[in-house]
C-alpha positions as CSV (number, residue, x, y, z in Angstrom):
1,X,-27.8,-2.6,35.7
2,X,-25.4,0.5,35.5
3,X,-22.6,-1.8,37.1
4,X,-23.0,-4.0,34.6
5,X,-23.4,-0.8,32.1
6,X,-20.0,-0.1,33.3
7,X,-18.2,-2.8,32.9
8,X,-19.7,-3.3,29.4
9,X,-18.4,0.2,28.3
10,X,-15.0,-0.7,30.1
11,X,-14.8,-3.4,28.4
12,X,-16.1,-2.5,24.7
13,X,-12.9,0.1,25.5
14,X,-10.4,-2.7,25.6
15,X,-11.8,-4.3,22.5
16,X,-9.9,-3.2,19.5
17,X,-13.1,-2.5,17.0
18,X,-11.1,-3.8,14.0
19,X,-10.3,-6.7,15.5
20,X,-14.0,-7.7,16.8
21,X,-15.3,-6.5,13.1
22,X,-12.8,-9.0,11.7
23,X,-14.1,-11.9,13.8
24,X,-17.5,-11.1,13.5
25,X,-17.1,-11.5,10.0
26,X,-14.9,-14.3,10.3
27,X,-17.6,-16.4,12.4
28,X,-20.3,-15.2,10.3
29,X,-18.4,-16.6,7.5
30,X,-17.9,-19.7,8.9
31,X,-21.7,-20.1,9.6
32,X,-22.6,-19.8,6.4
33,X,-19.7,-20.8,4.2
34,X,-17.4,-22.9,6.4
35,X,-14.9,-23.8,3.3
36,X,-14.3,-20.5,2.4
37,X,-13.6,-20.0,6.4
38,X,-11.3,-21.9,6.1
39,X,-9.5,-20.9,2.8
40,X,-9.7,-17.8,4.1
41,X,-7.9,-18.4,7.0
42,X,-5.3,-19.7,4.7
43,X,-5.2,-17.2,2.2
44,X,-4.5,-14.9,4.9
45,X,-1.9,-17.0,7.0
46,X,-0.1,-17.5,3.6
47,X,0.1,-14.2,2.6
48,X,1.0,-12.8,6.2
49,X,3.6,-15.4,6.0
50,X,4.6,-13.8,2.6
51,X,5.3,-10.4,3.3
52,X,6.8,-11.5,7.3
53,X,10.0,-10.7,6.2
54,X,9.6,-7.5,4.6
55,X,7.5,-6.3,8.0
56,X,9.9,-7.6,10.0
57,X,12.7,-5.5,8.9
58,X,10.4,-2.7,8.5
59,X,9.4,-3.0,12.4
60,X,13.0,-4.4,13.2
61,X,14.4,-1.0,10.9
62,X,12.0,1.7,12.7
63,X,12.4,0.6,16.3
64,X,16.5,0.6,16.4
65,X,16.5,4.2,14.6
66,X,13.9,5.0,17.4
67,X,15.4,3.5,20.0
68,X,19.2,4.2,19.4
69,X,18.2,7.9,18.0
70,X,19.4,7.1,14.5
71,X,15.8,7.8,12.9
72,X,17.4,12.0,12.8
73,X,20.1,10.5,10.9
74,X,17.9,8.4,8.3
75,X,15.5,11.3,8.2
76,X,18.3,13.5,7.7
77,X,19.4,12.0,4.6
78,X,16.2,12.9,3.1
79,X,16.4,16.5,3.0
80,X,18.5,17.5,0.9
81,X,16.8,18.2,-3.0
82,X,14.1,16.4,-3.0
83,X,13.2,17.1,-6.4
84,X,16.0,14.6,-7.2
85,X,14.7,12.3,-4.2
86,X,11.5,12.2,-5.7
87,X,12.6,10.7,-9.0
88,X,15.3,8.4,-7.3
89,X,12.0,6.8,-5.2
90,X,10.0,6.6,-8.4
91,X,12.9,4.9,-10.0
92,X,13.5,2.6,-7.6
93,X,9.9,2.0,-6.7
94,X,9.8,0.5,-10.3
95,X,12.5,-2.0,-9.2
96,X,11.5,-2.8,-5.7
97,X,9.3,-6.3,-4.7
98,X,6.4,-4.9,-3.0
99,X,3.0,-5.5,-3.3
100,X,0.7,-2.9,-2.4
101,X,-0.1,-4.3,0.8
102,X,3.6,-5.4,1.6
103,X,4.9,-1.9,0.8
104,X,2.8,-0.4,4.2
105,X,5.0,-1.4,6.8
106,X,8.5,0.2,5.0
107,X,6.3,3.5,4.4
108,X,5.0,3.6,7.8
109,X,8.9,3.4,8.7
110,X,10.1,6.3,6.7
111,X,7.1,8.6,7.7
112,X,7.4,7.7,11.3
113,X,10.9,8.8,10.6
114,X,10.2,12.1,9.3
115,X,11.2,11.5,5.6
116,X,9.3,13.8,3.5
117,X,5.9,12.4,1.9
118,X,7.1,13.5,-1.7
119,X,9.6,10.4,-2.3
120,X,7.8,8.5,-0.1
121,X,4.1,9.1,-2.1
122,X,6.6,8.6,-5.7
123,X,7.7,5.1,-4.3
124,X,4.7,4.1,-2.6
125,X,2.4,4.5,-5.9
126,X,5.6,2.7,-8.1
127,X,6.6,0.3,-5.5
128,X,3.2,-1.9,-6.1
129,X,3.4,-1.9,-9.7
130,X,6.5,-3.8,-11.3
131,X,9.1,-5.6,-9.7
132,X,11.7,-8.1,-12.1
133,X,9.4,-10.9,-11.5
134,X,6.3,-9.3,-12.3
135,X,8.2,-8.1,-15.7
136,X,9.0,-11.7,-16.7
137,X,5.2,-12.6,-15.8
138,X,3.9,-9.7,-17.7
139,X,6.2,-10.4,-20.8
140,X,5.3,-13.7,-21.1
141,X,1.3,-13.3,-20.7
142,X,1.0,-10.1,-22.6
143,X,4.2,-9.6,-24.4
144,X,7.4,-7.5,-24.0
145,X,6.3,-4.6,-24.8
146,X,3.4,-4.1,-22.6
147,X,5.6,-5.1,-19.9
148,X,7.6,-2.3,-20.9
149,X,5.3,0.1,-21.0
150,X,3.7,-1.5,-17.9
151,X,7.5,-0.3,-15.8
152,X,7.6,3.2,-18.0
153,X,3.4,3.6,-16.4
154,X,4.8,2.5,-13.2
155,X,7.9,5.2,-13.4
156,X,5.5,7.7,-14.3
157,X,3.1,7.4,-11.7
158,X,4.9,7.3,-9.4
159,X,6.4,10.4,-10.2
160,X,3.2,12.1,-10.7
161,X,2.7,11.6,-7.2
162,X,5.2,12.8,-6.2
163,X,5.8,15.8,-7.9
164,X,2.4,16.4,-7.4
165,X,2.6,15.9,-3.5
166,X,5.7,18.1,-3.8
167,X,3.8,21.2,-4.9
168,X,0.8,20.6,-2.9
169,X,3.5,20.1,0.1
170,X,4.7,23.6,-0.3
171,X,1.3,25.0,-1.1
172,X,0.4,24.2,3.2
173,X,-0.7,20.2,2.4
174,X,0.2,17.4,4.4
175,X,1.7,18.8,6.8
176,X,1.1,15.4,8.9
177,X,0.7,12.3,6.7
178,X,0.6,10.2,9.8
179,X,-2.4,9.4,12.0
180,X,-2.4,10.0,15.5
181,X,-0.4,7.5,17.5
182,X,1.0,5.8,14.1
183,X,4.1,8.1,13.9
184,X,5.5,11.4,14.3
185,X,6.0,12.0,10.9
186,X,5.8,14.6,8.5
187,X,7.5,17.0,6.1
188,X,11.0,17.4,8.2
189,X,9.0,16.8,10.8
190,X,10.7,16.3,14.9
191,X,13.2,14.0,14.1
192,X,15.3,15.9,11.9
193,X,15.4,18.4,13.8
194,X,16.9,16.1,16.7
195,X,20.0,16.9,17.6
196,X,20.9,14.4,20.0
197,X,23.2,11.4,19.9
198,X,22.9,8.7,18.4
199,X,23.5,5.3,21.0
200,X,24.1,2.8,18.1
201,X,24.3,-0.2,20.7
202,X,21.6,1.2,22.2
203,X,21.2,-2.2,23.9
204,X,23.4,-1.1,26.7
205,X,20.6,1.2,28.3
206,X,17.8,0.1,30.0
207,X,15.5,2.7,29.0
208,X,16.3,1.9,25.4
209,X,15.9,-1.7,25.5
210,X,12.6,-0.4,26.4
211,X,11.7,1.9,23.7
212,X,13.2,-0.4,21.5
213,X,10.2,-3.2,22.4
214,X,7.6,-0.9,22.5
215,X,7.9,0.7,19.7
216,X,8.2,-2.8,17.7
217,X,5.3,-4.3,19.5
218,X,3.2,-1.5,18.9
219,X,4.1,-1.3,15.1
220,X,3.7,-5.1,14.6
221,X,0.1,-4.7,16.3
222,X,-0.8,-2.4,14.3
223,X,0.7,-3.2,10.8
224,X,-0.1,-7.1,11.4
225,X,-3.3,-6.1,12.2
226,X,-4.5,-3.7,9.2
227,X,-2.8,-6.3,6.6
228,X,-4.5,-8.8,7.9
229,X,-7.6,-7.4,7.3
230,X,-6.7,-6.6,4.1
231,X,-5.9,-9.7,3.0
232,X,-9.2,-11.5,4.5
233,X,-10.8,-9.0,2.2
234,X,-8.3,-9.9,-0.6
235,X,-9.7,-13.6,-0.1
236,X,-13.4,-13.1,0.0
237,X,-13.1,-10.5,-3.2
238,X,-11.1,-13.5,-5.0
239,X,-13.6,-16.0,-3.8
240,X,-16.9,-13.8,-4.6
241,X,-16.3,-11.3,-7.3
242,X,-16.5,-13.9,-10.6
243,X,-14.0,-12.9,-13.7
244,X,-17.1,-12.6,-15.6
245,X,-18.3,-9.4,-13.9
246,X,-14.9,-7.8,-14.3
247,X,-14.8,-8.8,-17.9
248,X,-18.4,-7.4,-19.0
249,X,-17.5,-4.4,-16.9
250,X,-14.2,-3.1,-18.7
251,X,-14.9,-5.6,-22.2
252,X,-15.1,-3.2,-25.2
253,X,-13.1,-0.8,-27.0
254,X,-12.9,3.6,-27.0
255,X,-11.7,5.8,-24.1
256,X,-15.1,5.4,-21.9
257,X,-13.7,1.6,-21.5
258,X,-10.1,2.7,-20.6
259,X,-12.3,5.0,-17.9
260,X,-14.5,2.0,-16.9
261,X,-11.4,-0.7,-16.8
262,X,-9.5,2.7,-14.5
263,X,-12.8,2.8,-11.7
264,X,-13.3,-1.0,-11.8
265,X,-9.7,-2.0,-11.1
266,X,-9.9,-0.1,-8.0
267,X,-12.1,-2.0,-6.1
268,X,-12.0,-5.4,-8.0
269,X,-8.6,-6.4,-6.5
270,X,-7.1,-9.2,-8.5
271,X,-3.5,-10.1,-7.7
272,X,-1.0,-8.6,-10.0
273,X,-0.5,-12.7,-11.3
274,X,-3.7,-13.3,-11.0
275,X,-4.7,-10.6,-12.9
276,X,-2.5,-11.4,-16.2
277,X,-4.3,-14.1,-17.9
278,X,-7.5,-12.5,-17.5
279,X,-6.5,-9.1,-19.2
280,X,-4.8,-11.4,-21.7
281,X,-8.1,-13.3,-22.3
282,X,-10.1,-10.1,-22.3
283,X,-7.5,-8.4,-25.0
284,X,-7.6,-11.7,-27.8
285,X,-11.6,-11.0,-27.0
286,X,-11.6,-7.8,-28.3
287,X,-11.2,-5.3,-25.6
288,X,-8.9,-2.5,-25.9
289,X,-5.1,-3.5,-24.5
290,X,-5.4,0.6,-23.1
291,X,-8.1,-1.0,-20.8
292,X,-5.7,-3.7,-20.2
293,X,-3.3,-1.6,-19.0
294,X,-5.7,0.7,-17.4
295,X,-7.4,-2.1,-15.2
296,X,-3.8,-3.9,-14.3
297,X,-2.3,-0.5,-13.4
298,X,-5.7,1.0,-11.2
299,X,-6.1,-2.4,-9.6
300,X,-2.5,-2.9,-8.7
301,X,-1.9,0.1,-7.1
302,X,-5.4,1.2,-5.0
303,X,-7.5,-2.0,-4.7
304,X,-9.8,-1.9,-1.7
305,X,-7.2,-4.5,0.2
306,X,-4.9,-1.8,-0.1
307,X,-6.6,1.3,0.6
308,X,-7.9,-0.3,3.9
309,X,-3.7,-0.4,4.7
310,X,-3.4,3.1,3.6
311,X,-6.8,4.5,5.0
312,X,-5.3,2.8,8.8
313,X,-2.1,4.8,8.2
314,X,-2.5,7.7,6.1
315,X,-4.8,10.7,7.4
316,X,-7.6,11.2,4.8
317,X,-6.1,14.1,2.6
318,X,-2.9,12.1,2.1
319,X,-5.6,8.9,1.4
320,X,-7.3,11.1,-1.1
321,X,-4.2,12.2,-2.9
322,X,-3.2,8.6,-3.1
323,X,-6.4,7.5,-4.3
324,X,-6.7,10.6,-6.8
325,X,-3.0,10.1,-8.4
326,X,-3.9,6.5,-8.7
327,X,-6.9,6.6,-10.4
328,X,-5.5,9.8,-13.1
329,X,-1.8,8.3,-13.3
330,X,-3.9,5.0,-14.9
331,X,-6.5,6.2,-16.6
332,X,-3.5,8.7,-18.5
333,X,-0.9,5.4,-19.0
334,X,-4.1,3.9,-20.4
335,X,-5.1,6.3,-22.7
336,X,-1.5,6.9,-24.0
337,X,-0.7,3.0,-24.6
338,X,-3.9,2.9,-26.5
339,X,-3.0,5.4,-29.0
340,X,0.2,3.7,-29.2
341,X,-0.4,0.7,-30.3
């Protein structure tokens, strides 16, 4: 009995628990529902598929500045003001084709390279929000000027983030975004204050070679891993939560439904696209378009799919903050567009 103890335990160590939760889930699933197994298993293939090449170059980006020494360099180039690097990431996080899930691997790259968490938090909360696409989606569902304000809420929370990250930065917070073993980020953290030089064909030594696959394997394991959890999630949330409990919860008009549409876009994730025509139905049946915007910008940016990605990088303060400056940056943008129009 306690060899067999032993090996259990031995082997329970090898298991990765995510992993084992994710197929018990997934075999449970197909006991009961073997459809929605399946679709599942589609939904996440496809997506996965969708955001390969983004976490590709992420991986691909991350292990060639580890291995050839370039991440001082990259790192580096973020420390100069960073007042102006925060609104240059907000800005561009506007611009940028990321979904909130897709966006994990490129800010696991620039924390694991020591870039500060103030542009990273601004472009990581505007990143999930607009990209040209979404703004041609948006126009045409809900009209040009939500769209606009929707890129303007996107700007601005972004910014709130990190602004707000900033000072909290100086003030003694985050002084490690990174969980153990994901990166050795942080604020300036060890690799800009490297000093030694950079082998750009790395390829050349042996030793680099090596770091150069480990270090992709082991981000590919663990970013493939965490999103596609999240997107299995993503599935069973499309597949499970109907449109009619999202509508009766954020339906209405006043600013206790821009709050309500603000807490229930968190967890109900629907896709940005998918999202659009229900808001659109929801606003010719009388709800507030503040709660439109509220809902569309809460959901986009911290739905659960998303916070598992972030909760499997981010240590728990940072996770807070990202939650917190979600949930107030679209609950604010809500309120405002409301009294606007």
């Amino acid at each position: 009995m306690t060899e067999i103890a032993l090996a259990t335990r031995r082997l329970a160590g090898r298991v990765d628990p995510v992993l084992l939760a994710a197929a018990l889930a997934l075999a449970l699933l197909a006991l009961l529902a073997p459809a929605q197994a399946v679709e599942s298993l589609r939904f996440t293939g496809d997506a996965l598929v969708g955001v390969s090449l983004f976490l590709a170059l992420s991986i691909g980006v991350a292990a060639y500045a580890k291995a050839s020494g370039a991440d001082a360099l990259i790192a580096r180039a973020f420390t100069g003001n960073l007042p102006t690097m925060v609104l240059l990431a907000g800005l561009m996080g506007a611009l940028s084709p990321f979904c909130s899930c897709g966006v994990i691997p490129l800010i696991a790259a620039l924390l694991a390279m020591g870039v500060p968490l103030a542009p990273v938090m601004a472009f990581w909360l505007a990143s999930p929000l607009m990209d040209p696409s979404m703004f041609l989606l948006t126009a045409g569902t809900l009209g040009t000027g939500f769209a606009v304000f929707k890129t303007v809420s996107a700007i601005a929370i972004g910014l709130l983030g990190g602004f707000s990250t900033l000072l909290l930065g100086r003030a003694g917070w985050f002084a490690d975004p990174l969980r153990e073993g994901v990166g050795n980020g942080g604020c300036a953290g060890s690799t800009v204050r490297s000093t030694k030089q950079v082998a750009w064909r790395f390829w050349d030594e042996p030793a680099r070679r090596q770091k150069f696959a480990k270090n992709a394997l082991d981000n590919a394991l663990f970013l493939g891993k965490w999103l596609a959890v999240a997107f299995f999630l993503e599935s069973l949330m499309l597949a499970y939560v109907p449109g009619e409990l999202v509508s009766s919860a954020i339906g209405g008009s006043g600013w206790m439904t821009v709050l309500g549409a603000t807490a229930v876009g968190v967890p109900a994730y629907l896709n940005g696209y998918a999202a659009l025509p229900l808001v659109s139905g929801l606003i010719e049946q009388g709800m507030a378009p503040g709660a439109g915007m509220a809902f569309l910008l809460a959901g986009g940016v911290s739905s659960i799919p998303a916070a598992i990605a972030v909760w499997a990088l981010a240590r728990p303060p940072v996770f807070a903050a990202y939650l917190g400056f979600a949930f107030c940056g679209a609950f604010a943008m809500g309120l405002i567009y409301g009294a606007i129009v």
